[in-house]
C-alpha positions in Angstrom: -10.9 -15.6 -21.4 -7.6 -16.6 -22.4 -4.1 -15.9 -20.2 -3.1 -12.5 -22.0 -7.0 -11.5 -21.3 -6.0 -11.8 -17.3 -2.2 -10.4 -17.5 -3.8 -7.7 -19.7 -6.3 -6.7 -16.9 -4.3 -8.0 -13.4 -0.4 -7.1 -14.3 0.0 -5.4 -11.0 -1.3 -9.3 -9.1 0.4 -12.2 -11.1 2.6 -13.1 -14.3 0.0 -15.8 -16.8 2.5 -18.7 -15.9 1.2 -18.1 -12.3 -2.4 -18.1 -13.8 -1.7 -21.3 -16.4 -0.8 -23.3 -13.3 -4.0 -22.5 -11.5 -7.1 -23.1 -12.7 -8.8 -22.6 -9.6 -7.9 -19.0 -9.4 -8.9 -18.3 -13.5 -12.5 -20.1 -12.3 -12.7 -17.3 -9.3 -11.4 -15.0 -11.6 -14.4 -15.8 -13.8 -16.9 -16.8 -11.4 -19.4 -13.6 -11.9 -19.1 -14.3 -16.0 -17.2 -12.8 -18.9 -19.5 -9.8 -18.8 -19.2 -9.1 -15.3 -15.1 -9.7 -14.8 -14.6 -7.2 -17.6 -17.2 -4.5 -15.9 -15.0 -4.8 -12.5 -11.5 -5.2 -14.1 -10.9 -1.7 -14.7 -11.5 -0.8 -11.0 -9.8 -3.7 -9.9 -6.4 -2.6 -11.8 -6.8 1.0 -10.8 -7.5 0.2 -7.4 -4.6 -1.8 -7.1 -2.0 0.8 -8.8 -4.5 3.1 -6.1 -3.0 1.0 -3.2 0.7 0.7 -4.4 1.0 4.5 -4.9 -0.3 5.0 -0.8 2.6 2.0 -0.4 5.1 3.6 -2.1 4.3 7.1 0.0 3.8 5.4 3.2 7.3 4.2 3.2 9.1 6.9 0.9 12.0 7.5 3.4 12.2 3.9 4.6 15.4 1.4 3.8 12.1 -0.7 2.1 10.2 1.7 -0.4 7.7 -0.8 -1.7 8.0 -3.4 -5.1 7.6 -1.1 -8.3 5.3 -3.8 -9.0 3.0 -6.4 -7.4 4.4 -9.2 -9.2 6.4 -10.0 -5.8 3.0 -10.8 -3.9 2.9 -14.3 -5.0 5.1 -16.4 -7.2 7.8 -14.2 -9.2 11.4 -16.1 -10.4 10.4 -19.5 -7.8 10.3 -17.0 -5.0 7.8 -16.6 -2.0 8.1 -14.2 0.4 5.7 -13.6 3.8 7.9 -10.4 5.0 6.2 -7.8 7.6 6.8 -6.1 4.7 4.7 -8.7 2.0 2.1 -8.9 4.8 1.3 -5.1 3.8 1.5 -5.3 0.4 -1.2 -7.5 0.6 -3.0 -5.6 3.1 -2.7 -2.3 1.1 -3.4 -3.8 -2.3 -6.7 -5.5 -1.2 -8.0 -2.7 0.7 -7.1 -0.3 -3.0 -9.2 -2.4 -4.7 -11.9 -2.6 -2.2 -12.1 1.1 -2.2 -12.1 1.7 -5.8 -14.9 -0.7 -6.5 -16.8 1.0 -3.3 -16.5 4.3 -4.7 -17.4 3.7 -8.7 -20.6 1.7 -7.4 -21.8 4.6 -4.8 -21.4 6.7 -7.7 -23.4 4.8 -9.9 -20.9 3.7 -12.1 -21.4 0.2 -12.1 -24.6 -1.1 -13.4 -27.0 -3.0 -10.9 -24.9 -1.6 -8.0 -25.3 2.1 -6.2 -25.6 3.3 -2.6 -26.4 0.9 0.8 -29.9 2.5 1.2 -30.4 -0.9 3.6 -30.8 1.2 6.6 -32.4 4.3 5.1 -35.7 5.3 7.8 -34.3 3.5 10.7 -32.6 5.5 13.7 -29.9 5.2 14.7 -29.4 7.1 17.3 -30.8 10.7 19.6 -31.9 12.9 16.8 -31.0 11.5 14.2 -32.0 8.8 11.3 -29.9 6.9 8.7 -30.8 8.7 4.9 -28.2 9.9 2.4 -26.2 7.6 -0.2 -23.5 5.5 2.7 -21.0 4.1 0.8 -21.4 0.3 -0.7 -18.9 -1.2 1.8 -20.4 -4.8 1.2 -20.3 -4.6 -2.6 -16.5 -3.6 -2.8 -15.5 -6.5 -0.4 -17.9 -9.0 -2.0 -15.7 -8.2 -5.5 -12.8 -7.9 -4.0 -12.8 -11.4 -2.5 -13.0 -12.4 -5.7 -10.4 -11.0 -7.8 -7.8 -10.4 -5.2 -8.3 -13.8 -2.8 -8.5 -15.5 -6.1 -4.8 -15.6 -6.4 -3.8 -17.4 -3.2 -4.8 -21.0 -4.7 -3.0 -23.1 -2.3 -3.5 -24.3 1.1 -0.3 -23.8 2.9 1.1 -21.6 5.3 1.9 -19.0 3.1 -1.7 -18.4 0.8 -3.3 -18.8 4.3 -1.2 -15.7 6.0 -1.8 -13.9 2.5 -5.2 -14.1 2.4 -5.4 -13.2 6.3 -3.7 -9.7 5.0 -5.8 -9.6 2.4 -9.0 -9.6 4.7 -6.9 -7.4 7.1 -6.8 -4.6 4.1 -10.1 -4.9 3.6 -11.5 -4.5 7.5 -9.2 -1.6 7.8 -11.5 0.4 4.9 -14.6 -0.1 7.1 -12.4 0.3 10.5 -11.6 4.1 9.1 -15.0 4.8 7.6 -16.7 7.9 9.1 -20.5 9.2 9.3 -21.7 12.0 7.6 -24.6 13.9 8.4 -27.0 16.7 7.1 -29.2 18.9 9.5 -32.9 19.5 8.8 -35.7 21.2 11.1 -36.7 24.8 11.2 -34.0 27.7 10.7 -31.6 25.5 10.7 -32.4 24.3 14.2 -31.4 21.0 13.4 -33.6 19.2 15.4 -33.0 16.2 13.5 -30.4 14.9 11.2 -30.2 12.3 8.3 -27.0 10.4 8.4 -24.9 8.4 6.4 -21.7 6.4 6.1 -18.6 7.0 3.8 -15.4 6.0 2.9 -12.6 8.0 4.6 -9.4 9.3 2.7 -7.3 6.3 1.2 -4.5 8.5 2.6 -6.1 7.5 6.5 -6.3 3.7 5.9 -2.8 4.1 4.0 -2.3 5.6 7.8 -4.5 3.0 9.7 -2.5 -0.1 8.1 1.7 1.6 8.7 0.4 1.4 12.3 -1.1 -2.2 11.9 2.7 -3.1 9.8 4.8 -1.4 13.0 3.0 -3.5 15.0 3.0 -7.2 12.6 3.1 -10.1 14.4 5.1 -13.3 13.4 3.8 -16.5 13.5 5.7 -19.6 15.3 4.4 -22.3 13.3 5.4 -24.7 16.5 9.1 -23.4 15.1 8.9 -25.7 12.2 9.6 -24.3 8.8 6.6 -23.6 6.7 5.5 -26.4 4.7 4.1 -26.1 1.2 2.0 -28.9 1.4 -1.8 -29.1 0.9 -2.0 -31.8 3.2 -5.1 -32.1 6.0 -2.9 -32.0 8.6 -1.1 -28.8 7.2 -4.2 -26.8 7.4 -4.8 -27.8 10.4 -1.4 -26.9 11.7 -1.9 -23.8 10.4 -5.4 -23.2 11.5 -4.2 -23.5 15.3 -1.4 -21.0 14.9 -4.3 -18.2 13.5 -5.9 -18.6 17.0 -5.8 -15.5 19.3 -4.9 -13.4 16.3 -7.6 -11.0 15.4 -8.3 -10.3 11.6 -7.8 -6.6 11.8 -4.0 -7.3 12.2 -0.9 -8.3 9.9 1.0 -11.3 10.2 3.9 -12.4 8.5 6.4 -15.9 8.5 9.6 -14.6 7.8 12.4 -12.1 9.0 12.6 -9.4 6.8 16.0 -9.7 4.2 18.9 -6.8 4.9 17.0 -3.7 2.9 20.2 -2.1 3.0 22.1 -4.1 0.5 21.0 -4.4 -3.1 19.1 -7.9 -4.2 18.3 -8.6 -8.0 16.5 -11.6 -7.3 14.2 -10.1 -4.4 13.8 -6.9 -6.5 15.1 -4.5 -4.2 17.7 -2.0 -5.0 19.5 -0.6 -1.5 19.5 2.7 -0.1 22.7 3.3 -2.2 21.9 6.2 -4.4 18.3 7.3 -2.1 17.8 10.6 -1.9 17.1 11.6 1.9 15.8 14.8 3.8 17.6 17.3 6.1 14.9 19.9 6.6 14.2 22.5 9.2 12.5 20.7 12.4 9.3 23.2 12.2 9.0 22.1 8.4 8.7 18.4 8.7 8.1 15.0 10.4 10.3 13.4 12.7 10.4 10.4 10.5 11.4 12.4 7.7 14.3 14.2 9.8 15.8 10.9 10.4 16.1 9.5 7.0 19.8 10.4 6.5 20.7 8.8 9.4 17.8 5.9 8.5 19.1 5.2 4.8 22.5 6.2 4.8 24.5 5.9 7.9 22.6 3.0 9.5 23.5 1.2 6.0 27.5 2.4 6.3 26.9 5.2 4.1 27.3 8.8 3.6 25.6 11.9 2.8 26.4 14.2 -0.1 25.0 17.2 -1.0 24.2 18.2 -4.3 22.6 21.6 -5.8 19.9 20.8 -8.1 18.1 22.9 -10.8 14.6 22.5 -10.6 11.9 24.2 -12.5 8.0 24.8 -11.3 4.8 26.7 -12.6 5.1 30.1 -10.5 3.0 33.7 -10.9 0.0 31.8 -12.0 -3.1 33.9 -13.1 -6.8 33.1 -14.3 -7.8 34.4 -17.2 -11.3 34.9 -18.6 -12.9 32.1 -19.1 -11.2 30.1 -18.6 -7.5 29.3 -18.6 -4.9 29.5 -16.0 -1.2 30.5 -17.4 1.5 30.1 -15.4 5.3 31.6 -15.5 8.3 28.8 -15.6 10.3 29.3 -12.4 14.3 28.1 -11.8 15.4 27.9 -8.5 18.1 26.1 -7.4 17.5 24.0 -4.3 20.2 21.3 -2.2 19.0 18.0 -1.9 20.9 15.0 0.1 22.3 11.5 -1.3 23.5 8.1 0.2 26.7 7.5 -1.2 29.5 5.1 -0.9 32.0 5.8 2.2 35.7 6.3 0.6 38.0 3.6 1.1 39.8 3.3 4.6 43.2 3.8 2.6 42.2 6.9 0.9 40.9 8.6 4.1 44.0 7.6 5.7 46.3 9.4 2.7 43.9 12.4 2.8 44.8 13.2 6.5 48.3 12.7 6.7 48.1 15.5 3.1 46.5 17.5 5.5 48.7 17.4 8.5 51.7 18.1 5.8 49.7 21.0 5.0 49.1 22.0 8.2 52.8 21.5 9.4 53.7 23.6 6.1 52.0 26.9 7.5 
């Protein structure tokens, strides 16, 4: 499996200088066999575009709106990051790929791999007994592990707080799993029921992992700047901060950069030109009613209005079998802008024109 081989399957994870440099992640890349990496690579990838799409909602009206690519996870331009907001990138992206690769093998469509019958007969609990198809939790973190973990090669302090967000994303998919059951006995009675355990929305541990981000905790390190080092008594430096930390939660080395401002070489363009809400209280979320104030004037900008034409399918109708037509609709709707503030010198000449105006009539 040559370099363009793993950029052609993992462009969301790394750029193939990264992978040329690191032969131990190419050998966990291909530690399953050539066969098996190129069955799992297609879930992998869509798993991953799977967990930057909930990113990229999660945080839609926040001054950080997610990388338009996951070439920022690692090494990208000389540059490593362990931001609250890296830590869920990670988190997210792991826990995508985990659930993609859960979901294709319950469905049977990966070969040698289907539903965890391990429990099917046993009880688990008053009236009822584990049956059904439960999701293949152990199969999609198994694979997992192995692309995604593959690409944190080193042993310092950085790899070791990505791969503790890695793990994080992936205990949050079984932390928001839910059972399922199905009711048997006469009439309906349901005097006993066969059970079974599935993956929940991606949108709940999209959810399940903002709440584990608000709530990131930064590690001390004993206040000494992160070494990149893969020396013994690195990894054991680092192995005592981890302690009292549980896995379920993010953690992250460095204060995040000012958001507001625009940075080429971090990849991040400013809330300078973000489109913002300013909706009716009963018709949307708090968080959403504050993203004028959020992106714009908490970054010294302002709000403009503009009037937008924007066209939709409307008067849709099903015809026989079996189509659905739709009309083209045009309605012209206002949406809101952060813009530049106007220079103290031309506010200044605008109001004394308007008090000449005003002395004037």
């Amino acid at each position: 499996m040559g370099c363009l081989n793993l950029v052609t399957v993992m462009t969301l994870f790394m750029s193939c200088r990264v992978h040329r440099a690191s032969s131990w992640s190419v050998n966990n890349f291909l530690m399953t066999g050539p066969k098996a990496f190129l069955t799992y690579a297609s879930s992998v990838q869509l798993g991953a575009r799977g967990g930057m799409q909930e990113c990229k909602l999660q945080f839609a009206w926040e001054k950080w709106n997610c990388p338009e690519n996951t070439l920022q996870l690692s090494t990208h331009n000389g540059i490593r990051r362990a931001t609250r907001e890296t830590s869920f990138v990670h988190a997210i992206s792991a826990a995508g790929v985990m659930y993609t690769l859960t979901k294709n093998c319950s469905m049977g469509d990966l070969d040698n791999c289907g539903c965890d019958d391990s429990r099917i007969g046993q009880t688990g609990g008053r009236g009822w007994i584990w049956g059904g198809c439960s999701d293949n939790v152990a199969f999609g973190e198994k694979i997992s592990k192995q692309f995604v973990d593959a690409l944190e090669g080193g042993h310092d302090s950085r790899a070791a707080v990505n791969l503790h967000n890695n793990e994080a994303g992936r205990l949050a998919i079984k932390a928001t799993m839910r059972r399922a059951c199905k009711c048997h006995g006469v009439s309906g009675s349901c005097s006993i029921q066969t059970c079974w355990m599935q993956l929940a929305e991606f949108r709940e541990v999209g959810n399940y992992l903002k709440m584990k981000y608000n709530h990131a905790k930064k590690l001390d390190l004993d206040k000494k700047p992160a070494r990149a080092g893969n020396s013994a008594d690195n990894r054991g430096g680092i192995a005592n901060s981890f302690r009292g930390i549980a896995r379920t939660e993010l953690i992250y080395l460095e204060d995040s950069p000012d958001y507001c401002v625009k940075n080429q070489s971090l990849e991040f363009q400013g809330t300078e030109g973000r489109e913002c809400l300013k909706g009716d209280k009963s018709t949307s979320l708090q968080r959403e009613r504050k993203s004028c104030r959020r992106l714009c004037h908490e970054c010294g900008l302002r709000v403009v209005a503009k009037r937008i034409e924007v066209v939709s399918s409307c008067n849709c109708k099903f015809h026989w079998c079996c189509t659905v037509k739709c009309d083209k609709c045009r309605q012209t709707v206002t949406k809101y802008y952060c813009v530049r503030k106007k220079s103290g010198r031309k506010t200044h000449t605008i109001k004394i024109r308007r008090r000449e105006r005003a002395r004037r009539t």
